[in-house]
Structure formats: C-alpha cells, structure tokens
KEKE-441998 format. One record per atom (N, C-alpha, C): residue in one letter; z, y negated, x. Coordinates in steps of 0.02 Angstrom, whole numbers, plus 50000, padded with zeros to 5 digits. Layout:
// residues N
aZYX ...
END
This chain:
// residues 508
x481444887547717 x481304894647724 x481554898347663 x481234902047626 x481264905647572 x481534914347581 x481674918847547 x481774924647551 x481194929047576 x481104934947641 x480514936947628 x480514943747587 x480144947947615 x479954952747588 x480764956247561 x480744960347524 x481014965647485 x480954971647518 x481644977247547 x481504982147577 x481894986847525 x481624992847524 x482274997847482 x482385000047520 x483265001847534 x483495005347586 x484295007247548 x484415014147548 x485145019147530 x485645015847573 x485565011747646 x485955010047693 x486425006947674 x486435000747624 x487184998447595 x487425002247566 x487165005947518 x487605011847484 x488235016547523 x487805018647586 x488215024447629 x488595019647665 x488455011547701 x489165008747728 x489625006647656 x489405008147613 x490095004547568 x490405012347565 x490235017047547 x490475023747521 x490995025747600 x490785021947650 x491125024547710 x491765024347701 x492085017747676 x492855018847666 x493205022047605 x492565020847563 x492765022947488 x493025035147509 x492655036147544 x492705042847554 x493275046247583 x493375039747665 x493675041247697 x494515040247647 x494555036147608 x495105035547564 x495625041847532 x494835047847520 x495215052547483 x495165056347542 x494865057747598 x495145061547666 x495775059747681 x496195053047675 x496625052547706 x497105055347677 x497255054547593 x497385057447536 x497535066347558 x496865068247559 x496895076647589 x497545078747636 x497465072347693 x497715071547745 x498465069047740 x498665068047703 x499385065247704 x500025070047742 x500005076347747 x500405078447792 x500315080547845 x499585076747896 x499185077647950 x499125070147989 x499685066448003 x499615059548030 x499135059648077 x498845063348115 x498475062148172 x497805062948138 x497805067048080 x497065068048068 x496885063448015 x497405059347981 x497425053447922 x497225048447969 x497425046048012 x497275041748050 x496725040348076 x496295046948112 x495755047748109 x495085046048056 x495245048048018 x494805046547949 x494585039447958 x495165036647958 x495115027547948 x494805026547994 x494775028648065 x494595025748127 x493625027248134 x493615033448123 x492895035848105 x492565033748045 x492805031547988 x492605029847942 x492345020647946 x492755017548014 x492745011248019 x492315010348077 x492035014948123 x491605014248164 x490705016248130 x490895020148070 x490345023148037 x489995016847999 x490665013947980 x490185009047923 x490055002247980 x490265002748029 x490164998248053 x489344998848091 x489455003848117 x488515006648149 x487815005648086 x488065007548037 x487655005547969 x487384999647966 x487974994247955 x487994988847937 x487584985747980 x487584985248081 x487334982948118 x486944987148143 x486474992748105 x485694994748105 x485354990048057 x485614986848013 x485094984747977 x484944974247995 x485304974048080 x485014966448095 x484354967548091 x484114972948130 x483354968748151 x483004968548065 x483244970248028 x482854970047963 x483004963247936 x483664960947944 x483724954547926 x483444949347962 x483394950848061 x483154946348077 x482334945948067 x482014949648058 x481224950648024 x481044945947965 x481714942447938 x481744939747867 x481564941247815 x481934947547813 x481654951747764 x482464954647713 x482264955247672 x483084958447621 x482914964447589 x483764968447606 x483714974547586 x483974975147538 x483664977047489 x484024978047375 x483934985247407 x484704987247359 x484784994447336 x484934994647266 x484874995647226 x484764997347149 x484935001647135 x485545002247078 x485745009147031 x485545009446985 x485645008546944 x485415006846869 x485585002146827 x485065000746779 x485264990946732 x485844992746695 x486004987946685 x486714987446636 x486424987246546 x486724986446508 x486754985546434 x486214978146427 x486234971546494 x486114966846469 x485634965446521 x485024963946481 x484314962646512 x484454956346569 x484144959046640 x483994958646699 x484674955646742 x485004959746737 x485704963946757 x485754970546759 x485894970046839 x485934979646864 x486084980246927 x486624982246923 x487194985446969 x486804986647040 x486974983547076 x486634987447169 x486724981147190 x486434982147275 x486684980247321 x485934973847320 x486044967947372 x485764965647407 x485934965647492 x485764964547554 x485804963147595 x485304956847632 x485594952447616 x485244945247653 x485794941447728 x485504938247760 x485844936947811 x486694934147814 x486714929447755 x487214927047748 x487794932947724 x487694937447669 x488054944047655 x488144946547728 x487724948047762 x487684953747838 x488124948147878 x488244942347877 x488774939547921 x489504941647921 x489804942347883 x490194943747827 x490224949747843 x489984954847808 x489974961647810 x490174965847897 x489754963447937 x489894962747994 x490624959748043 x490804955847998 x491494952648014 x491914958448011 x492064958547933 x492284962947904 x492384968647938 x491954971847935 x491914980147949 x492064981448024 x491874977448073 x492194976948142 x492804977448164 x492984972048122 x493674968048125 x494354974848082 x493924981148053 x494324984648018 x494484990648075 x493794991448105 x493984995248179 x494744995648198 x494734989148242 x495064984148278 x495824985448226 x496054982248170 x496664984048152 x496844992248146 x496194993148124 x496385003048115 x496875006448175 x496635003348222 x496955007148291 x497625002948299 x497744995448289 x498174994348283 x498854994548240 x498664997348158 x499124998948127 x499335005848151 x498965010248165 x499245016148208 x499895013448264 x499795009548314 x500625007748363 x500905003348326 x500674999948253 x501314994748222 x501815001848176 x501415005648123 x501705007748077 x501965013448102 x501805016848146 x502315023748187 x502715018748245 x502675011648274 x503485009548288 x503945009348261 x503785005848197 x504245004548152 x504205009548125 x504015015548115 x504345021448070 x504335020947985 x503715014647977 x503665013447919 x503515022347855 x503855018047805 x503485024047727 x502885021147714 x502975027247672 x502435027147626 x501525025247695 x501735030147722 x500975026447783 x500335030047740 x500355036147695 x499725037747669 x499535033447629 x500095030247575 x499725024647534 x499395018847563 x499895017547601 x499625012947653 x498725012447671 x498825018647709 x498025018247739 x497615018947696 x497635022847640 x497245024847580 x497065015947547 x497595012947542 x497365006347504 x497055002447557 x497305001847608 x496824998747658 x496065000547649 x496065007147646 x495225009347651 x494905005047580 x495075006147524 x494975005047461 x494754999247466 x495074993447500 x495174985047506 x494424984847550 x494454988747593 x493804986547635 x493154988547600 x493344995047555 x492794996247517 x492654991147471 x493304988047439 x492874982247406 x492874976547431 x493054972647494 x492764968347523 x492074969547562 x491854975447588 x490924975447600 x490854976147546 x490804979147483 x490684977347419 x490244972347396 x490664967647404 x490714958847412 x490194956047428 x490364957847493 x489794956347543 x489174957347535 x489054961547498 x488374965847504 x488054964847432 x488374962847383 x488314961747327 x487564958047304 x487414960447245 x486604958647225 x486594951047191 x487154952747139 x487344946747103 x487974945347091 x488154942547028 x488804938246993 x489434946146975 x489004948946928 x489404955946900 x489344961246971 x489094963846998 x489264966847056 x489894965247104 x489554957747132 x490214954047168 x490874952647132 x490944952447051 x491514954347008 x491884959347022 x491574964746998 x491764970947012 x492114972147067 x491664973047115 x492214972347177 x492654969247220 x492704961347177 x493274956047182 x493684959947139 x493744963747094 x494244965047064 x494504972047091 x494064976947120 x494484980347151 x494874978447236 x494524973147258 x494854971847311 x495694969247300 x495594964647236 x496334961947214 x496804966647184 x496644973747157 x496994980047129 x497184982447200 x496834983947220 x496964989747297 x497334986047332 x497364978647351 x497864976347412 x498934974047377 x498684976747309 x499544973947251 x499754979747296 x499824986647317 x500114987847337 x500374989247409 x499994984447449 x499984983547537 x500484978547523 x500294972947466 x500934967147482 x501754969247464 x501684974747413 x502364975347393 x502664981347441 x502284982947508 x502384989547544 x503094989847560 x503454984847572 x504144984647574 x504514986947526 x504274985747451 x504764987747416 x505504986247403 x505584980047414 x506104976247421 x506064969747356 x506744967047325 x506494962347271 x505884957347288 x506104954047337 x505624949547375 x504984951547375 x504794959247390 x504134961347400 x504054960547336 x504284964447271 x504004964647222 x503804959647189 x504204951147180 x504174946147187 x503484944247190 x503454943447266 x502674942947287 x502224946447253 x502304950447259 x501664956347222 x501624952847138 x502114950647124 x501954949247042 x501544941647063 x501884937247066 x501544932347094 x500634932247126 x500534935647168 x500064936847193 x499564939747129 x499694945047084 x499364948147029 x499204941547000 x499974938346961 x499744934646924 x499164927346945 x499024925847001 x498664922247038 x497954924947037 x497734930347055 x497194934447076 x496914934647008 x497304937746953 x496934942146893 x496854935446825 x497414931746838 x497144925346804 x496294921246846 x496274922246909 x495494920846925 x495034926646917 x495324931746869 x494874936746866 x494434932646813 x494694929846778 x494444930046705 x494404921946694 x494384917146735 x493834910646754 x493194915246789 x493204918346826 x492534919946860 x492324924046828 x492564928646768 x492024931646717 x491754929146672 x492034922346639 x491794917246588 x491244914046629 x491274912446677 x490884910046728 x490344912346745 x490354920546746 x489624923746759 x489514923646693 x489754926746642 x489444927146560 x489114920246542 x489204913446550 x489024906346538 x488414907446585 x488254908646641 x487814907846689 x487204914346645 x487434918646640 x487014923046608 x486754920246554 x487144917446489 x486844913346429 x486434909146437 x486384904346519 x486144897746508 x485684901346544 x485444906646595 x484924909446640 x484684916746623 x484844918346585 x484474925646572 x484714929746654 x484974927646702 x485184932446752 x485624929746781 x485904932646844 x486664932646882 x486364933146964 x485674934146978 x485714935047035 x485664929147083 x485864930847163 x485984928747202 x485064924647220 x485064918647227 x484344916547258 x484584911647294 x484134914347322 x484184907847410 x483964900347376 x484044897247387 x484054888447342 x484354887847268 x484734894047263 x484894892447195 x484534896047132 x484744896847059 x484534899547021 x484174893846977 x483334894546973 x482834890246973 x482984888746893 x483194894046843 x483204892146776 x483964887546771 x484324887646820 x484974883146795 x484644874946833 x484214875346867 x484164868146881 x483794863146844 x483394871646794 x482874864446754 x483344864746704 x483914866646682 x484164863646620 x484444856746631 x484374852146692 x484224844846679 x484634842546659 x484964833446647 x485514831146629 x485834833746555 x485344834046510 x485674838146448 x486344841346460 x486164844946513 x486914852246498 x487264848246574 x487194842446604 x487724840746656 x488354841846658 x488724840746589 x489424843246554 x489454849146596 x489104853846554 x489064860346533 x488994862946620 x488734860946654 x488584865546724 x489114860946779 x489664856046755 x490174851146789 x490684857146781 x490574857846706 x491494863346698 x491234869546723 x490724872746718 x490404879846758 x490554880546805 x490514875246834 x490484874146926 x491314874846935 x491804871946895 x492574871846907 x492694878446898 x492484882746825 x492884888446815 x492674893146885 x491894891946915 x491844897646949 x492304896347030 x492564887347035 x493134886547107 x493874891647067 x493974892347015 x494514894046987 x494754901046987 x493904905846980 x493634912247010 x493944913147046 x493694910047100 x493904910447181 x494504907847216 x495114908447169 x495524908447208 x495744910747251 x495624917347285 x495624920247334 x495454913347391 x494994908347376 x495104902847439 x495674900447454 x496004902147406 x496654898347433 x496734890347412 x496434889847374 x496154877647400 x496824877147362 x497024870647368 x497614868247353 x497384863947263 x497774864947213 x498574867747226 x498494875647224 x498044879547204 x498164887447199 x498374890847248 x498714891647300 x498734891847342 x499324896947375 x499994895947333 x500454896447332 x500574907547356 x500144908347307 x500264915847330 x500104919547385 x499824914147439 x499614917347530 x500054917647565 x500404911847561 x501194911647603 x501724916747589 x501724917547504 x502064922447474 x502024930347497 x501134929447511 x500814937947524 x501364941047588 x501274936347627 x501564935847707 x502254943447703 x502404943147666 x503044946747656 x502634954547680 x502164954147674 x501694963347671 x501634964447744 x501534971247780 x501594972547850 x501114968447884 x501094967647949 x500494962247979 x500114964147977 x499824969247997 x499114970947971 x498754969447916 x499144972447881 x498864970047798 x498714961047812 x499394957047838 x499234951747830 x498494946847872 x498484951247936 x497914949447970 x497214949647946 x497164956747913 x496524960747911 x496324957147841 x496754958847785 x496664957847723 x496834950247692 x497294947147738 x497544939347720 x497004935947765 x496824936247810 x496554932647855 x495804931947877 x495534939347839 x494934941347843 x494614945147776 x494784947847740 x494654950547689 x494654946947617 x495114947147593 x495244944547539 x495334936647544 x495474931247574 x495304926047577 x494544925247590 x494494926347647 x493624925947663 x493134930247630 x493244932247579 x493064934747480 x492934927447451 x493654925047463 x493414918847414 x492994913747442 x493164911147482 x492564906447502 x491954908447517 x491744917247552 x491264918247525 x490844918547458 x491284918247419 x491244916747338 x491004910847335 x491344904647357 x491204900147351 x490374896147369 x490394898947444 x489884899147472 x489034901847430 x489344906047398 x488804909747373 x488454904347306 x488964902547256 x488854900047213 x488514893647230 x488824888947284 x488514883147311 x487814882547314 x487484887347369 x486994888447396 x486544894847347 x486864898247337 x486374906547292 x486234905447206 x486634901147170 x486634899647117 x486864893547070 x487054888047102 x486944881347079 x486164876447144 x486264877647207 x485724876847266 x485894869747263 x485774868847340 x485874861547366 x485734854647330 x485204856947296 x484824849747253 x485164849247193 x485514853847131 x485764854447088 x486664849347092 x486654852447149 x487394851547194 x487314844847203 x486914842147224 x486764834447215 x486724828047195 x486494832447131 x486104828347079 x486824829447013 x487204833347016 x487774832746988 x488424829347024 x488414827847078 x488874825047131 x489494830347132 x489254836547151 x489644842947141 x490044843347204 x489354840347258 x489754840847311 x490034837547367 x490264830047313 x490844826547348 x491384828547322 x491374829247251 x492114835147217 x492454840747270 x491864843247291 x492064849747310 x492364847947393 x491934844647419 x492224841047503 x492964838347470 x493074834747430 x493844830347408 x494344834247402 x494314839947377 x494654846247365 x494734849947417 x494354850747469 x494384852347537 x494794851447587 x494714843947583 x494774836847628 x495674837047601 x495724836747536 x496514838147518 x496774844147548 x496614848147543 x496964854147566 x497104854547628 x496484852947671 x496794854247756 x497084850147792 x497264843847730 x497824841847760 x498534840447759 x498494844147684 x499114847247648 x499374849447691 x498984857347689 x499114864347709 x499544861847799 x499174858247794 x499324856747888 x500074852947886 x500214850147846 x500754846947853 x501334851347815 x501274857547774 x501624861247743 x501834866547817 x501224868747839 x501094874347896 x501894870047982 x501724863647976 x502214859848005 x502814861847995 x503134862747953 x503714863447916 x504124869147940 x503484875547920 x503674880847944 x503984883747989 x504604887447998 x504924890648053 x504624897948059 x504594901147996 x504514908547993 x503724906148035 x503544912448096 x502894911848113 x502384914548058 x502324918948018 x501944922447974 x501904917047905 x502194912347904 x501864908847851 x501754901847879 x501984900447931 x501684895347981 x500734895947986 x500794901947991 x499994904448000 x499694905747969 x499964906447880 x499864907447832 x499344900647798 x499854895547785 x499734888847790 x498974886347849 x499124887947900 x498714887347934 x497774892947917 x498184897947870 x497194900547859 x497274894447791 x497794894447747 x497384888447695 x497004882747725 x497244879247789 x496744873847823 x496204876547833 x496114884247880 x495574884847892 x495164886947845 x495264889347799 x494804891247745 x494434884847705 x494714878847717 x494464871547669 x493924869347728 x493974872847806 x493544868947835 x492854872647836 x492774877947795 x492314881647784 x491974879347708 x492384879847679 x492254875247597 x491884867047597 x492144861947671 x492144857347680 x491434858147716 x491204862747741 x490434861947777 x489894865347711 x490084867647689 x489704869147618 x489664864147577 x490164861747566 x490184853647513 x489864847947548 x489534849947600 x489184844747639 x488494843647630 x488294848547617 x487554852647568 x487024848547619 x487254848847715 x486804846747742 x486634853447779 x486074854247821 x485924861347873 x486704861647918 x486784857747955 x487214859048005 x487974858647971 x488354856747904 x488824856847891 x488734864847860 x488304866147828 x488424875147818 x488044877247873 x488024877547912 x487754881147953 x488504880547999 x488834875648013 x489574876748039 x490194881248000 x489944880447923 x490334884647866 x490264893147880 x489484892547884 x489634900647906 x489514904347969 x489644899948023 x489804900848088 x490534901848070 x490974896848046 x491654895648044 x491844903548032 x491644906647964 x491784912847935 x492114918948001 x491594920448036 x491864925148087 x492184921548125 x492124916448168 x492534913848226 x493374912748200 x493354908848148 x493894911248115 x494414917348100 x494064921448081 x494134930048091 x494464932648127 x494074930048188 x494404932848251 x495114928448281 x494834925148298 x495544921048293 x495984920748264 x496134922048200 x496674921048159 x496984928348132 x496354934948156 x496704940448158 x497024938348252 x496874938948283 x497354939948340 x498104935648336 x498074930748298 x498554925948304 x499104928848246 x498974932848193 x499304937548159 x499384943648214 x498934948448219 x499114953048292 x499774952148305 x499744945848353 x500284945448410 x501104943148378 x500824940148311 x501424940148270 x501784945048274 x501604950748236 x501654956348242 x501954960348300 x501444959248341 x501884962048420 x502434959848433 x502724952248423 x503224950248433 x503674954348396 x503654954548336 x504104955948287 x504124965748306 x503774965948330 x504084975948354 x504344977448401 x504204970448468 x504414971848545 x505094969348491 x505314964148474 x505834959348485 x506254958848414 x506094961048357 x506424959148289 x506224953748280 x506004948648332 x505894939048296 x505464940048241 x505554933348206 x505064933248177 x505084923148164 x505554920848171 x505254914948158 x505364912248243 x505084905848234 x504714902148304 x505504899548328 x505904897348307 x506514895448336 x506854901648395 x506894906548368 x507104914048414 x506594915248461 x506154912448480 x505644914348521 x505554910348599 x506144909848617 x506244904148693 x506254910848737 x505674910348767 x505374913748833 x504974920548826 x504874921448760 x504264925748740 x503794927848781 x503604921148793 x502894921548856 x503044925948931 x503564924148939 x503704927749000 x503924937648965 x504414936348944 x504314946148904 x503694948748891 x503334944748860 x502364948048827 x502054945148864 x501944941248917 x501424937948941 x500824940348906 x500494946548911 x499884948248864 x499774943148810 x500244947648759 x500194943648688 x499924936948699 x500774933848719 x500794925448717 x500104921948748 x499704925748804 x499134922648817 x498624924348762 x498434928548734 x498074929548693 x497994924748640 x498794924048607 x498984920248554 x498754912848584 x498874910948633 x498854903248656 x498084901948662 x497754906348715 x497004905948665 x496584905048609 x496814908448592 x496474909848490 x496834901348480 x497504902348482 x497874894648459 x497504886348472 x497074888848558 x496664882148577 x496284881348516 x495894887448513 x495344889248462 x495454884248399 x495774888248376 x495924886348295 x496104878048293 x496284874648339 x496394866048354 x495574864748385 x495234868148402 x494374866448413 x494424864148485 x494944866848511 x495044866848584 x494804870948630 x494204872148691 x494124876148730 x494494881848791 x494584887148774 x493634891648784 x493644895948734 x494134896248676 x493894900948631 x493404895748567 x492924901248530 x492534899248473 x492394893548417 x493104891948423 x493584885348360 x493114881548366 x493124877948435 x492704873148453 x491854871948425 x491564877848447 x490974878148409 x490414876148353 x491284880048299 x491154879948214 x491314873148199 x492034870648243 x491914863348219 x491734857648255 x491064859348304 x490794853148321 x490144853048263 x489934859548234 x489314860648206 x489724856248133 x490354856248106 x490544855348052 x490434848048057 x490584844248114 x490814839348152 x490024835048128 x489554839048163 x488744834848150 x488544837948079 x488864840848052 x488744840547975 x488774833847922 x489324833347947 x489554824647921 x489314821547927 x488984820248003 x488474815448032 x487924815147984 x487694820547973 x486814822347930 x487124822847860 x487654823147851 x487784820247767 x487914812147765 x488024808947820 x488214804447818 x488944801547775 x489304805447780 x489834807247751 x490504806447829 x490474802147837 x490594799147910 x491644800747891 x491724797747826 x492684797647801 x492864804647807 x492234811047791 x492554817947826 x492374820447896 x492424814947916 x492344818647999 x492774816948027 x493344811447989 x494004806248013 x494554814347988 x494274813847919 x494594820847883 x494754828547949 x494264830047972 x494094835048001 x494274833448054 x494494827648104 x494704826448152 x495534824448171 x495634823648103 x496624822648091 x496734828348071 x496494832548041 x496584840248029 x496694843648095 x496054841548126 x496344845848191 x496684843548242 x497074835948226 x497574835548266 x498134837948232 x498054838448155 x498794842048149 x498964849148156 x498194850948186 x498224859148201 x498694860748272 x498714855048337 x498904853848366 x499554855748367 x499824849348328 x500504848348298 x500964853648293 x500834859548251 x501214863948243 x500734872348279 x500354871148314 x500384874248360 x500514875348441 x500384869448454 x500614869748527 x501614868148534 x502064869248490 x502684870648489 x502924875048494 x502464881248472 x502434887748456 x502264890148548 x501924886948555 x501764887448630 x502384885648688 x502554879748688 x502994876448690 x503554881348708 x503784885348656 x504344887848646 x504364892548687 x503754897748688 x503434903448730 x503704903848804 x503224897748825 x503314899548881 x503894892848925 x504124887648889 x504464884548905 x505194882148885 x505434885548830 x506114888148817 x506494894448831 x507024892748865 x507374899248903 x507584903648837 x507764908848832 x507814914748781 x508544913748782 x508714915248706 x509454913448695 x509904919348753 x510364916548752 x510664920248822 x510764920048894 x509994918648908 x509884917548958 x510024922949016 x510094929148996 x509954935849024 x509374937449063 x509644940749123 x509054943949156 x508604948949110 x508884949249074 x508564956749049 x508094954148985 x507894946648971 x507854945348928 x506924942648953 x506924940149033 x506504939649063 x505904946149071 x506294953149064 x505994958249108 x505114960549037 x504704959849082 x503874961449052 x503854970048989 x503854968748939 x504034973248894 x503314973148844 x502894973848822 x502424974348796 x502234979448741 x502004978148671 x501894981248618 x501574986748650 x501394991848614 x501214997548619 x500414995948627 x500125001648671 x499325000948689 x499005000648614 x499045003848585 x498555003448515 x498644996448480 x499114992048504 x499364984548462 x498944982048524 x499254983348575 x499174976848650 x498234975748638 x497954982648659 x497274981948672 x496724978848605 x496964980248535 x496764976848483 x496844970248467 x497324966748485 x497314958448505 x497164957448558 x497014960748619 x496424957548669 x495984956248665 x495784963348620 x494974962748627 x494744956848557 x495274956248539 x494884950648476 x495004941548525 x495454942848560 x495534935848604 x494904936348643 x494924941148672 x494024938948721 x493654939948685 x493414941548622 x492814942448592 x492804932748558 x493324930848549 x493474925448522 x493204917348600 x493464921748656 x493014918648707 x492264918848721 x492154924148710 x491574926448737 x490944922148697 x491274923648616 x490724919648580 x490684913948608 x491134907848646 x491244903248654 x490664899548731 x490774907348758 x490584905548836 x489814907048833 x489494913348786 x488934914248770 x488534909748730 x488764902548685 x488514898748654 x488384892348720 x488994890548757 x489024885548801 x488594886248866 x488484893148895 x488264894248938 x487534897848941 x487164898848876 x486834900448852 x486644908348883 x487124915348865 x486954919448921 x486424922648876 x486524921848807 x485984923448763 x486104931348760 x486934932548757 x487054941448749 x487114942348690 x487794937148646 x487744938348570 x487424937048516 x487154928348560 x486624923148516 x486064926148488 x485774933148554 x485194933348520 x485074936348453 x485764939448428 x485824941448370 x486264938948315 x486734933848346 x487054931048303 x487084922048301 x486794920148320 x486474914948289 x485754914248256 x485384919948276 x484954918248226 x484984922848158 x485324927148168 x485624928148106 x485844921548049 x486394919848076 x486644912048049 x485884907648036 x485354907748065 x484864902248065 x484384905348000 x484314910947999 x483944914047965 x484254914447885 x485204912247877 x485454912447829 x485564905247810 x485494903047854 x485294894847831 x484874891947798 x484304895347828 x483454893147793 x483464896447745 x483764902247718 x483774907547645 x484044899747602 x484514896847630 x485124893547582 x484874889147586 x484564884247608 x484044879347604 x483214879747591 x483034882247550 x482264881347556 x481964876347583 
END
C-alpha cells in the first residue's frame, strides 16, 4: 500500500501553535496560578481535539501536507506532513499531556515546588516540539524541532537546582546536542546523495538506486543518523536517562517516558521505513545491525534496571528496555515486527507514564523514594499500588493490561523474519522484566512498613488531580487490552487501523 491522495489542511499548524501560545499565556499568567494552570489544561485538550479530527482523513488513506515556505535549498521547505504513523504518535503525545497537566497541578502545589511558571511554560514548549516531531514533513523540519524539544526540557531537568540537578542537566546537554550534529551531517549527506529530505512511505527511491557503489557511504549514513537519535536511549548512549530522573516526575513521566525518548525512536522508526525503506535495509544487512544493538540493550538495561534501589531510575532503565523493543520490531523489517513497533509506541506510553505517576504519588503521600522503604505501601495507597501492579503486568507482557499485545505482535515478527535467536532475545527480556518488577510488588503489598505502626497501615492517598490521572492511564492501559482480546471493536475501530494503514504506507 502506497501513500494516497494529498490534502491541504492549516490543522497541523493550529495543533502545534496550541502549546506554543498557551506558553506565553502562562508567562502572562505567572502571578495567576489558577489561571496559568488553566492555559496548559485548555491548551492540551485543544490540541488534542485537532489532532483526533483529522483520523477519518488518515483513515481514508489519505495525507495531510501543510506548507510554509522553501528554504534556500531546492526541494526543501519547512511544513508539516500528517500520515498515519506521525498521527500515532502525535495522538499519544498530546493526550497523554492532558493527563499529566492535571496531574502536575496536585504534584507541584503539594510539594510547594518554585519556579512553577517556568516549569509549565517549558513543559508547553517540549510538547510544542514533540507534536512538532510528530507531524513533521521531512529530515530539517523534524531537526528543528528535535532541537527545540532538547533546549526546552535542560531546564525541567535541572528544576531542582541543586549540584546534582545541574550535573544532570550538563550531562544530558552534552548527550542531546552532541546528537544534534550526527543527525544534521546526516540530513545534509542524505540531501547531497538525494536532492531531498522527505519522508516516503518505502523509503527515499533516489537513495536506493544509488546501488552497491555508495554501500560504504549509506552503512556510515545509516550509523550517524542511530547517533542522531540518541534520544533512544540504545546502549551505550544511554547514560543521561537515568541521570534525567533527578527532574520532578512529571517531567520524568511525560517528557522521559513519552516525549523525548519516544522522539527518538520515532526518529529511528522514520528513517528505517520513510527514508532508507525495507528493501534498502536489506540489501545492506542494516537490519540485523540494528536488531543486535537492540537485542544488547534490553538486556543490559534489564539487568542494570535489577540493580536498582532508587524506584525512578529502576524505571528509568526499564524505558531503555522498552524503547529497544520498539527499535527491535523495526529492525525486523517484517509487517508484524513493525507493526508490533508501533503498536508498542503508545501502549508503552501509557504504561510507563502511570508507573512514573505512582512513583510520584508515593514520593508526596510518603517522602520514599527508593523500593527498600516501601514495606506495606499497598495497603496505605491501595489505589496507586494497584494501578502500578497493572501497568507492571503490562510492561513484563503479562495480562490484562496492553504489554501483552505489542509483544505478542513483536513476538510473530520474528517468526515472519525468521529471525527465531530474537524471539529467545525478547522472551529473556521479558523475564527479566519480571525480575525486578514483581519485588517492587512484593514489597507493596507483602512487606510490613518499617515500624510496624498502626498508623502506618491507615488508607492515605495522593491528591485527586495525581490519584485520578494514573487511573485513568491504568484502565486506558486495560481497556486497550480487553478491546483487542475481546474484540468490542470500541478503540480498534480507530486504532488499529490506523496502525494498519501505517504499516502499508511503510511497506509498499
């Protein structure tokens, strides 16, 4: 299945401008907490209604270009695309910003945090340039706003303001802005060898006929643009996610967990399928490299994530696994291993924001923060801890939340690559997902709380704006689960064939 028709439509324009606006309202707003707050919240339901008016156009198979004007360098020019695989994504995204909006409202007025206007102001900024991203036409567009997503979130990580924060924050820069400039050599090389940068469904047709001649030449292309994308996190680059962790949870949920990581492997994703294309990927053996690199990481990451006491980089560790098993169904370059890759994208999302969430909640009901201090949790939050233990089945591909899903589809990816040694890969991964999550569980609800106080038992619960924002991402995290298995055909009918329709773009 090929790209169809071409629609012009202003509609990506006004959901990206949604946060970009609401940014300097909040700005306005800085000595008006109730009405700063607001901004974000309206501004995140606005772009979100945008974004999901324009399914039925995608499901029609049809793509929406918005166009500003060409650049200096012939057939390069700034604007938007909207194709199914972007609208997965975008949709994640912009939902999922709702959802923390209301929740950094009961985290950052518990804690009595500063600085809350910068705060929300860079938050907005980050989402403006992660739909950005998303929505992006080509190579220099999706630049652009990889680089403001990595400017706008330096100062969510250093929000503490503490050596440690600053620490991180340098670290993190120097990580991010050194892949600024692999992924700009990367589009400039792609431009030299193709006269363009844009995004095509099977790939960019002038880089495939340049043929074994330039194999070198499109082997190291292919590395600088994984090098781009460090925002994936793949191992060894890796180092500055765990580090990020230090920044308030939100930030770490929304922007670590959903934003700015799931940037990069959408990055990744893109280049695979939009501008090297399955057959290229092939015929260079790009993408057993790229599965090996994968296949290393999630089981690194899993055995590093083990280690962990602090919960926030326990889980940290744990998005580097999950992010390789999204990389790992793309490097499979079969239908059903990307088609599990970008299923994985949102189910992921959700899950791994709630499982940050409840971090969080812990750490405001209780001061904890690492998993050792946490004997009888479950009984104080019951909420939370069920929520968290859900999402937790999840993310081990355990039923009834989503996990399961993404990696049975990842699961028969292997099968149809015949690539049988990563499905051993993908199946010790998720027993070591196990491993260092069900301890965490463990501890919850079956270690007595130091002390052993009545008062230590009594039901105490984060604030409604925290509590009800990790629910609703735990049952939405079911629901996908029970609506695929039980076929009620409430979400499928729009979000799997979404996914099907971004499959056949990425496969001709």
């Amino acid at each position: 299945m090929t790209e169809g028709a071409i629609v012009s439509s202003y509609i990506p324009l006004f959901a990206i401008l949604c946060p970009a606006t609401a940014s300097f309202l909040i700005l306005l707003s800085s000595k008006r907490p109730n009405v700063r707050e607001s901004w974000t919240i309206i501004a995140g339901i606005l772009q979100f209604s945008l974004i999901a008016s324009m399914i039925p156009t995608i499901l029609n198979d049809e793509v929406i270009r918005c166009t500003f004007f060409p650049t200096m360098f012939k057939g390069i020019a700034f604007g938007f695309k909207v194709d199914a695989f972007g609208l997965i994504f975008a949709l994640t995204a912009s939902f999922l910003w709702i959802l923390v909006s209301f929740y950094s409202v009961g985290y950052m007025r518990s804690l009595r945090e500063h600085a809350q206007t910068r705060y929300y102001f860079c938050f907005a900024i980050a989402i403006f340039g992660a739909i950005g991203v998303a929505l992006s036409a080509n190579l220099l567009t999706m630049y652009i706003f990889f680089e403001i997503l990595t400017v706008s979130t330096y100062p969510l990580v250093i929000h503490d303001q503490s050596k440690e924060a600053i620490s991180a924050g340098h670290k993190y820069f120097a990580y991010l802005l050194t892949a600024g400039v692999f992924l700009l050599f990367a589009i400039m090389m792609t431009y030299y060898l193709t006269g363009t940068t844009d995004f095509t469904g099977g790939g960019i047709k002038a880089l495939a006929e340049l043929g074994p001649a330039y194999k070198l030449t499109l082997v190291i292309l292919f590395f600088c643009f994984l090098l781009g994308f460090m925002k994936a996190a793949w191992m060894p680059f890796h180092s500055w996610l765990p580090t990020a962790m230090i920044a308030p949870t939100p930030v770490s949920a929304l922007l670590h967990a959903v934003a700015v990581v799931k940037a990069g492997v959408f990055g990744i994703v893109r280049i695979v399928c939009y501008i090297y294309g399955v057959d290229l990927m092939t015929s260079l053996g790009l993408g057993l490299a790229l599965a090996c690199i994968a296949g290393f990481t999630m089981i690194v990451a899993n055995l590093f994530a083990i280690a962990q006491d602090n919960l926030k980089r326990r889980l940290a560790y744990s998005t580097i696994n999950q992010l390789s098993y999204i990389i790992l169904g793309v490097a499979l370059l079969s239908p059903k291993g990307i088609e599990g890759a970008m299923i994985h994208i949102p189910f992921h999302g959700f899950m791994k924001i709630t499982l940050f969430l409840c971090a969080g909640a812990i750490m405001v009901v209780t001061g904890k923060k690492n998993i050792s201090e946490m004997g009888g949790i479950g009984k104080k939050m019951p909420v939370t801890m069920l929520a968290f233990t859900i999402t937790a089945f999840g993310m081990c591909g355990i039923p009834p939340a989503c996990g399961f899903i993404s990696k049975w589809f990842l699961c028969l990816g292997t099968l149809q690559a015949e690539e049988i040694i990563f499905l051993f890969v993908l199946l010790i991964a998720s027993l070591l997902d196990v491993v260092y999550f069900f301890p965490i569980i463990h501890t919850a609800f079956f270690k007595r709380a130091e002390g052993g106080g009545e008062e230590e038992t009594e039901v105490k619960e984060a604030p409604l704006f925290m509590l009800i924002p990790l629910s609703l991402t735990a049952i939405f995290s079911v629901l996908f689960f029970l609506d695929f298995i039980l076929r009620l055909n409430i979400i499928s009918m729009y979000f799997y064939k979404i996914v099907e329709v971004a499959v056949g773009n990425a496969i001709p």
